[in-house]
N, C-alpha and C positions, 0 to 999 in steps of 0.2 A: 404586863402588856408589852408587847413587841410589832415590829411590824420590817418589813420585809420592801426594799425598795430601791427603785432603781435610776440612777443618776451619771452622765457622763459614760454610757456605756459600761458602766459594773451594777452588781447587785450591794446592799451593804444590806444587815442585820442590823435593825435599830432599836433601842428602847429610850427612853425618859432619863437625859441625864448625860448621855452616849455622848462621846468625842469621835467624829470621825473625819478625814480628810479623803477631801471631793476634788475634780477640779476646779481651776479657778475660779473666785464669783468676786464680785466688789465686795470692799471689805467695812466692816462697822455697817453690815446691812443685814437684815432677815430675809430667809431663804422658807420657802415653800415648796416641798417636792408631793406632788402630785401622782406623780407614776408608782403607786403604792400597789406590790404584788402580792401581799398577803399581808393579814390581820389576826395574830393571835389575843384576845382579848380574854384571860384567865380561862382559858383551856376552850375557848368557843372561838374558831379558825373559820379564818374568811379568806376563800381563794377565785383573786381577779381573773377574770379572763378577755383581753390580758392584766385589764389596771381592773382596780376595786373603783367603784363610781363614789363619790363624792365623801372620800378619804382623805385628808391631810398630814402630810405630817412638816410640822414647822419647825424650823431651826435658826441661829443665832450663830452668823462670822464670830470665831474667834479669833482668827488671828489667819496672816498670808504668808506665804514661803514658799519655798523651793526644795528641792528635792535632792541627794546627792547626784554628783555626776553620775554618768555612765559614758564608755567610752566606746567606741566604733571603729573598729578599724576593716578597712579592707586594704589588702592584700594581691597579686599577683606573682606567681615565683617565676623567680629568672628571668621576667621583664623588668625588674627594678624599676615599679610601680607600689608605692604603700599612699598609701590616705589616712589619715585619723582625722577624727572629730569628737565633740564633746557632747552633750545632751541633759541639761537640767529641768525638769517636768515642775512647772508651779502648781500649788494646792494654794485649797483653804481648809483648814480645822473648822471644824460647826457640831456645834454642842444643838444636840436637839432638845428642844425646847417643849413642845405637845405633841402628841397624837391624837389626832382627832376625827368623828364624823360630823360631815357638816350638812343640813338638812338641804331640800332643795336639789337644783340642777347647779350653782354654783356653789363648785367645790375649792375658791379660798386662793388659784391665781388671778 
């Protein structure tokens, strides 16, 4: 079982088990993502439109961090004009924990 879901503006591919890094969330907490765009469940696929209704899939902070630099520069020639800057983007790692459906109108935020 797999499931398909969207968080922080990306898509991730998820299953049971999965480590993946999102942006930032507090950390030593559980995570509920909701905006679930599809449900493969042993070859029987469920496509939201746009979310799947009262889908869950839960997950588990594992840990917080940061990301390498990246570096920016701009430039102007022959004005002897340069700028640089730096840029580190924090995450969190979350190990997903269930995917699940949940009966009813609440769906588990």
């Amino acid at each position: 079982m797999y499931a398909i879901i969207k968080t922080g503006g990306k898509q991730y591919k998820v299953s049971k088990g999965d480590h993946i890094q999102v942006e930032k969330v507090d950390a030593d907490d559980t995570v509920n993502f909701d905006k679930v765009l599809m449900l493969n469940d042993e070859g029987q696929v469920e496509i939201g439109q746009p979310y799947l209704e009262n889908t869950v899939v839960s997950g588990k902070v594992v840990s917080v961090g940061r990301k390498d630099k990246i570096k920016v520069v701009k430039f102007k020639r022959r004005k002897r004009y340069t700028r640089s800057l730096g840029h580190r983007q924090a995450f969190s790692e979350v190990e997903i924990t269930d995917i699940k459906k949940v009966a009813g109108e609440d769906n588990g935020t």
